[in-house]
MARNU-666760 format. One record per residue: residue in three letters; x, y, z of N, C-alpha, C, CB in turn. Coordinates in steps of 0.02 Angstrom, whole numbers, plus 50000, padded with zeros to 5 digits. Each point is the difference from the previous one (the first is absolute). Last residue first. Glycine has a CB too. Layout:
<nodes>
NODE  residu    n_X    n_Y    n_Z   ca_X   ca_Y   ca_Z    c_X    c_Y    c_Z   cb_X   cb_Y   cb_Z
NODE     Ala      X      Y      Z      X      Y      Z      X      Y      Z      X      Y      Z
...
</nodes>
This chain:
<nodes>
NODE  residu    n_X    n_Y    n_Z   ca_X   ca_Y   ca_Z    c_X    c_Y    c_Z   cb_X   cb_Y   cb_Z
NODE     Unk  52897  45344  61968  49955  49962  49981  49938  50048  50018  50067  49881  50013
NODE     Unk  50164  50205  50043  49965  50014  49915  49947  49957  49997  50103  50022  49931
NODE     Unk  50039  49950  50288  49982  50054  49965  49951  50023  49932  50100  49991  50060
NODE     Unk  49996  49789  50024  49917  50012  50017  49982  50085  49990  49998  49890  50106
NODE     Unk  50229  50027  49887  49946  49950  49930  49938  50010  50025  50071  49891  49963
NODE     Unk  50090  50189  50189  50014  50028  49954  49957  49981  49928  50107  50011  50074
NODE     Unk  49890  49879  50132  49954  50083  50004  50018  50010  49939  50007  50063  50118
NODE     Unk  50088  49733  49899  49956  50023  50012  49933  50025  49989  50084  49990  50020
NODE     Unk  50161  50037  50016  49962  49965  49932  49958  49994  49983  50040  49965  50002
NODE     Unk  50020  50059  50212  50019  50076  49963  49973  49979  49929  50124  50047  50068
NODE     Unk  49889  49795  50073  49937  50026  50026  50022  50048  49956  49958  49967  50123
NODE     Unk  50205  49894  49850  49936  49982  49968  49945  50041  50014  50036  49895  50003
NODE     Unk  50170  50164  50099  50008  50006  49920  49928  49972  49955  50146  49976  50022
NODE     Unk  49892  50101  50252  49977  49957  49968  50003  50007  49914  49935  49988  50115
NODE     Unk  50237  50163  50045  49924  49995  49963  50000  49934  49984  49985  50112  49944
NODE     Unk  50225  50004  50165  49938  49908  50037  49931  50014  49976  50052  49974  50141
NODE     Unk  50199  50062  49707  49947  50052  50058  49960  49933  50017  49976  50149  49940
NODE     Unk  50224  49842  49927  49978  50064  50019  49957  50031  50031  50037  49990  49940
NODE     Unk  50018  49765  50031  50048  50031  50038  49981  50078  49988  50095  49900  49990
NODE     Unk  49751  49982  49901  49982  49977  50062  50068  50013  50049  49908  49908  49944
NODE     Unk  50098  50130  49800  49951  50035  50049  49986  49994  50074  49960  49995  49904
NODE     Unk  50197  49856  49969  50015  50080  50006  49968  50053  50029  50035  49971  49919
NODE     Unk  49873  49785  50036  50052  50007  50057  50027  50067  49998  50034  49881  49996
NODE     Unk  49754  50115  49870  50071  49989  49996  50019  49978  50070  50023  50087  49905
NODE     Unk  49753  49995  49997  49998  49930  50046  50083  49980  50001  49861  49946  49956
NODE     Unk  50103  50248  49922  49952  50022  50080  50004  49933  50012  49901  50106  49991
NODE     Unk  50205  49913  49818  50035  50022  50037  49949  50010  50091  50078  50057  49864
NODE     Unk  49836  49848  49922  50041  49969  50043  50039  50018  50048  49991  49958  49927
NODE     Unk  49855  50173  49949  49950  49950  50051  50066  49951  50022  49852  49995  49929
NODE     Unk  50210  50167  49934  49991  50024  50065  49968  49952  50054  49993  50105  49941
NODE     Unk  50075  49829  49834  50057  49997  50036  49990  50026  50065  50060  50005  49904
NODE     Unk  49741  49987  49926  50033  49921  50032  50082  50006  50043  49935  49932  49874
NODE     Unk  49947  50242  50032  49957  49975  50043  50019  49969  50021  49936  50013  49971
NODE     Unk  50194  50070  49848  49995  50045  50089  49969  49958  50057  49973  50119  49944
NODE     Unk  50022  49801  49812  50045  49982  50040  50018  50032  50074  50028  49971  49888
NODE     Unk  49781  50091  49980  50002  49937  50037  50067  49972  50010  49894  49979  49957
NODE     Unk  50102  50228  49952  49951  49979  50061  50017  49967  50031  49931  50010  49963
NODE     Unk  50161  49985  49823  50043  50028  50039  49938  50017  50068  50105  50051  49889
NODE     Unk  49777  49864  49911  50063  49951  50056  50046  50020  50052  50008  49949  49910
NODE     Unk  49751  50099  49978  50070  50034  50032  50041  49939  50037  49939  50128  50029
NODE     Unk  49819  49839  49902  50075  49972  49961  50038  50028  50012  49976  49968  49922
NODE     Unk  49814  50098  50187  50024  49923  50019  50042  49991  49960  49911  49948  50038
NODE     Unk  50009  50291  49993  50016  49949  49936  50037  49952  50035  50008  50078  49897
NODE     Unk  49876  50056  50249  49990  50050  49921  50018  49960  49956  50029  50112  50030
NODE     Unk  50039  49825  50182  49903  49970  49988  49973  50056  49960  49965  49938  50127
NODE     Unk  50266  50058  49927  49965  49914  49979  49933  50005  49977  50059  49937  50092
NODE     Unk  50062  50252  49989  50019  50002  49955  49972  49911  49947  50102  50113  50074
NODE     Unk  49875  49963  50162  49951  50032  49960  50023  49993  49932  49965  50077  50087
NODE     Unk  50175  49788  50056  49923  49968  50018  49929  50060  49937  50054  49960  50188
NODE     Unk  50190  50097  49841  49997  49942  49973  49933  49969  50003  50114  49994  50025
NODE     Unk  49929  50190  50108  49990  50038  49921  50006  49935  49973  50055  50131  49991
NODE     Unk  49942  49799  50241  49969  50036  49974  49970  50044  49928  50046  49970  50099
NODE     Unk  50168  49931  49992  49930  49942  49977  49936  50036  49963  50025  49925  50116
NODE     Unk  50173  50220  49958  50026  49946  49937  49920  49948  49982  50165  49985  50059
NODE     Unk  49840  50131  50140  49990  50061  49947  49989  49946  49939  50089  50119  50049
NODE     Unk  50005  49775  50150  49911  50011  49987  49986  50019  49941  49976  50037  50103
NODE     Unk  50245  49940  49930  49977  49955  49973  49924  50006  50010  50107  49941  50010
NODE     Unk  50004  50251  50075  50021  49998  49947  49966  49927  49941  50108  50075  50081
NODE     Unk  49887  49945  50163  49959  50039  49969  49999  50008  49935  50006  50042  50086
NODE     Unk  50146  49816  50024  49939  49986  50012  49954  50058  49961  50038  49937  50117
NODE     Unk  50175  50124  49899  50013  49940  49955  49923  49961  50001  50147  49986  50032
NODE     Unk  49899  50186  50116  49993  50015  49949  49977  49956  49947  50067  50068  50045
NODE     Unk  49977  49890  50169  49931  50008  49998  50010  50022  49916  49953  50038  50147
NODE     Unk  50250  49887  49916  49944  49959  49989  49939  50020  50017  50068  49926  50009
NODE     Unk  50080  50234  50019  50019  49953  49941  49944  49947  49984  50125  50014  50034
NODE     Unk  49899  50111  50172  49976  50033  49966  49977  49976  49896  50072  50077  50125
NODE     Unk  50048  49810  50076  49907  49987  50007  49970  50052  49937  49988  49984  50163
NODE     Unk  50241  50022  49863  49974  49930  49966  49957  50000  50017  50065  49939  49990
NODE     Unk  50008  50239  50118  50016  50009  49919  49969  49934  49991  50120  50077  49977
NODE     Unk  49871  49931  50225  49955  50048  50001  49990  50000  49907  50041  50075  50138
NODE     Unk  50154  49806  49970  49951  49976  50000  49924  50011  49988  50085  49976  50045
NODE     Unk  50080  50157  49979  50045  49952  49928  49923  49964  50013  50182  49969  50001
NODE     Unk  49826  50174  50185  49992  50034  49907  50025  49977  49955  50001  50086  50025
NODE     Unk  50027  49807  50195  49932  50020  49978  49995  50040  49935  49973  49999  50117
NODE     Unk  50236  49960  49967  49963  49937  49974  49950  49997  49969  50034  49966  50069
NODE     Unk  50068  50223  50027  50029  49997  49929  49973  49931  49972  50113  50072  50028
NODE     Unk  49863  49985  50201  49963  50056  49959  50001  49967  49909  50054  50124  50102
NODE     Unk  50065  49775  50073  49951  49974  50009  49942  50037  49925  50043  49979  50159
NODE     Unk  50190  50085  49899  50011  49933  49941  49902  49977  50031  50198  49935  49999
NODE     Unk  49855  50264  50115  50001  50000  49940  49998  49948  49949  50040  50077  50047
NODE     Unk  49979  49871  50190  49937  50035  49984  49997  50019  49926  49996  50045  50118
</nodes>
């Protein structure tokens, strides 16, 4: 019973992790996306843009969670239009 308990809260921890790690790369797009469309030459932006938009169609993403990475993408590019 205990080694059951102790699974679930390892397993409870890595859901916790990768929601983070998800939220965290929204955020990341997000101020990358407002920070673009004040000055299309930020490069340091646009390198955000381009690593978050890869990380949401990653094989990495798609083991942290069963979000559609493209549908999230998306929403996320239809926010600001």
């Amino acid at each position: 019973q205990m080694n059951w308990m102790k699974e679930m809260a390892v397993i409870q921890l890595y859901e916790n992790l990768a929601n983070a790690i998800i939220e965290q790369a929204v955020h990341d797009f997000r101020e990358a996306k407002l920070r673009l469309q004040k000055n299309a030459r930020d490069a340091e932006a646009e390198k955000t843009y381009r690593e978050t938009k890869r990380f949401f169609r990653s094989e990495w993403f798609s083991q942290l969670t069963t979000l559609d990475g493209e549908l999230l993408l998306e929403k996320l590019e239809e926010e600001s239009e």
